[in-house]
N, C-alpha and C positions, 0 to 999 in steps of 0.2 A: 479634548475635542474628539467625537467619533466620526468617523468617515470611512465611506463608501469610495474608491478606488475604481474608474471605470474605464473600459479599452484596454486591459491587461495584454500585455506582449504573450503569447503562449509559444510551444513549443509546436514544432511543423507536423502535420498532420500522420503525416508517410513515417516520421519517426515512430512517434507516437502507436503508429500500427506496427511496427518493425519491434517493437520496446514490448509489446504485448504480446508478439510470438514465444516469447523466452517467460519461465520460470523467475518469481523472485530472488530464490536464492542463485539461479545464474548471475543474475544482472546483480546481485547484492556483490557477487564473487568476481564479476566482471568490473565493479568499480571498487575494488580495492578494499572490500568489505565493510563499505561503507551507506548508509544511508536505512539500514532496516529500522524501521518503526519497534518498540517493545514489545515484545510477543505476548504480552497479556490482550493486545489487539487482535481479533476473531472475527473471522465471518458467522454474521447470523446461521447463515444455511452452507452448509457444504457444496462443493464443484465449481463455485464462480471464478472467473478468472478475467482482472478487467483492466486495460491502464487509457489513461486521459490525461489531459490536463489540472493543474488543481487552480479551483475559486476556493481562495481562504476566510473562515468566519471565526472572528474573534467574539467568544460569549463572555457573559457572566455568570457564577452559577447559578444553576434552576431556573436558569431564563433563555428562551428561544427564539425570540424575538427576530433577533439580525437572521437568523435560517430564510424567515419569510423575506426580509431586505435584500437577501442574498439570490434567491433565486433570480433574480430582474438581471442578474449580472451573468448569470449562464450561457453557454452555448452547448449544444449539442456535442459532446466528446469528452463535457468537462467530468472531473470528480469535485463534489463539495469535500472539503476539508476541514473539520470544525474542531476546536479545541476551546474549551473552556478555560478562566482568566485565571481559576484558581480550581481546586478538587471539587467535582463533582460527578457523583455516578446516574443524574435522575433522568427519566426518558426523554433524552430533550426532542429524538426522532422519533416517527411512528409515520401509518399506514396512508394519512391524509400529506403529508411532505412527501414522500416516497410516489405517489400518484402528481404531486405538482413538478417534482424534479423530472421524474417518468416523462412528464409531458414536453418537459423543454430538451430532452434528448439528451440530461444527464446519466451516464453511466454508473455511478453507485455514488456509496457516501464513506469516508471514514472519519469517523468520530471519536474525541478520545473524550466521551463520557457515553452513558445511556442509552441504550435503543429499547424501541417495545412496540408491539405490534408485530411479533414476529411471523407469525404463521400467514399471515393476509401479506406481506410483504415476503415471505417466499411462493407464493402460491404468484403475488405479481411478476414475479420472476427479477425482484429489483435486491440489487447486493448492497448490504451493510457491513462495513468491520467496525465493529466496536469492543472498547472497554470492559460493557455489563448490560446484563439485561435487563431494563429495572421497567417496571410499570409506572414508576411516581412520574406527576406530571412536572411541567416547570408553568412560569409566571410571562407575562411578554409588559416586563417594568423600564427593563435597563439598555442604553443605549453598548452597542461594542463599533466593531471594524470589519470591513469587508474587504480582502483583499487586499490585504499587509503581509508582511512575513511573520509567521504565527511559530512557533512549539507545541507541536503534535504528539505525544507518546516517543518524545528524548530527540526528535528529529525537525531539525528546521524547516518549513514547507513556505517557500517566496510562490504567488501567485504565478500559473503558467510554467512550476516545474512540472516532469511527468512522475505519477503516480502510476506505478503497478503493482497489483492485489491478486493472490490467490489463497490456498489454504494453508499456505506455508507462512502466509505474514503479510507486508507492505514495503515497500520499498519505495524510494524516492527518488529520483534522478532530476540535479539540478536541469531546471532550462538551458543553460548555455554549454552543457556538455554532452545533453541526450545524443547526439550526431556522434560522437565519440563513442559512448558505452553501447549504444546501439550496436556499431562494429565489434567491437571488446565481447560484447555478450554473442554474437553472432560465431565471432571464433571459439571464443568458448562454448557454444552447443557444437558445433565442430570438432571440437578434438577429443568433447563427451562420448559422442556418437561414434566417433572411433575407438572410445576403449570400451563403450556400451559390448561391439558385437566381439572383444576379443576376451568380455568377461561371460558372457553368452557361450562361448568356444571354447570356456572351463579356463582359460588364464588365468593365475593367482596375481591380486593385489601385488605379491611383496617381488612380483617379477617384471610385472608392467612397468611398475615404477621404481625398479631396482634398487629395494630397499634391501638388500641379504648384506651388502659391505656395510649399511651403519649399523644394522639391528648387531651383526658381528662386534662392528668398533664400541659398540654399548653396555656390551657383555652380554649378550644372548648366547647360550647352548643348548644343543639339541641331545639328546641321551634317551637312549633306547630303554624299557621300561625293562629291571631287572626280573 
């Protein structure tokens, strides 16, 4: 049986904007280095940087069918999340979904198969991470699921976790912790910013972090060139 899932719990909004101040790999590092999506996952276009909620869409492949199902279930803040049932690279997104999502005040999409339409969907200023760029279309035959817990490129995505996307990757943060790593990631751009300006002021790595007694205990030697 497929089904649609509706009134999803999401994460609070104030978080959600707090989670999107920070870089993914802070907040990958801030939660214990966990939750990044596989890096064969890319933004279409370069600079975006975006975190929401996720609506999850279970496909089949070469069918795009639930994407259209799926939007009815949006709120403005969300990311769609979409993963196919089994391997597929073919466009399941493009220029005409990206203008319907647009409208309901979704913030981008990530995909772990196909995008196309690229150029008309950077020029609308609307973010894709995906898989592959393919042109092929898909079929709208097969029934899937909206808003299940799906497997996205190695990572578990439960409706209503936050997603945040820059050029560096994807990241995931459960719903029921975002409040936690939001803090986590907060200290950690924190204690960055402080060794930011003391590598700025020519500090060496191996003194900040006073690495000279293990690189010693390891066997390192220094010797002057004869």
């Amino acid at each position: 049986m497929s089904v649609v899932i509706q009134n999803i719990k999401r994460a609070a909004a104030d978080t959600v904007a707090e989670l999107g101040r920070y870089g993914v790999a802070t907040i990958h590092e801030a939660q214990d280095r966990t939750g990044l999506m596989a890096p064969y996952m890319r933004p279409i276009w370069t600079g975006a940087h975006i975190s929401g909620t996720a609506v999850t869409v279970s496909v089949p492949p070469c069918d795009n069918w639930m994407i259209h199902v799926a939007i009815e279930q949006c709120q403005p803040g969300d990311i769609m999340v979409i993963a196919p049932t089994s391997f597929s690279d073919a466009g399941y997104f493009g220029d005409l979904l990206g203008a319907s999502l647009k409208a309901h005040g979704v913030t981008g999409v990530v995909l772990d198969a196909g995008c196309r339409d690229i150029a008309v969907l950077r020029e609308a200023g609307f973010p894709v991470w995906s898989k592959a760029i393919s042109a092929q279309g898909t079929v709208k035959e097969t029934l899937g699921d909206v808003n299940i817990p799906i497997v996205c490129a190695g990572q578990i995505v439960h409706p209503g976790d936050v997603i945040v996307a820059d050029d560096d990757g994807i990241v995931v943060v459960p719903r029921l912790q975002a409040d936690e790593i939001a803090k986590k990631s907060a200290a950690r751009e924190a204690r960055e910013d402080q060794i930011r300006a003391r590598y700025d002021a020519g500090e060496l790595g191996i003194d900040i972090n006073n690495m000279r007694p293990r690189l010693a205990e390891k066997g390192l030697v220094y010797k002057d060139m004869e």
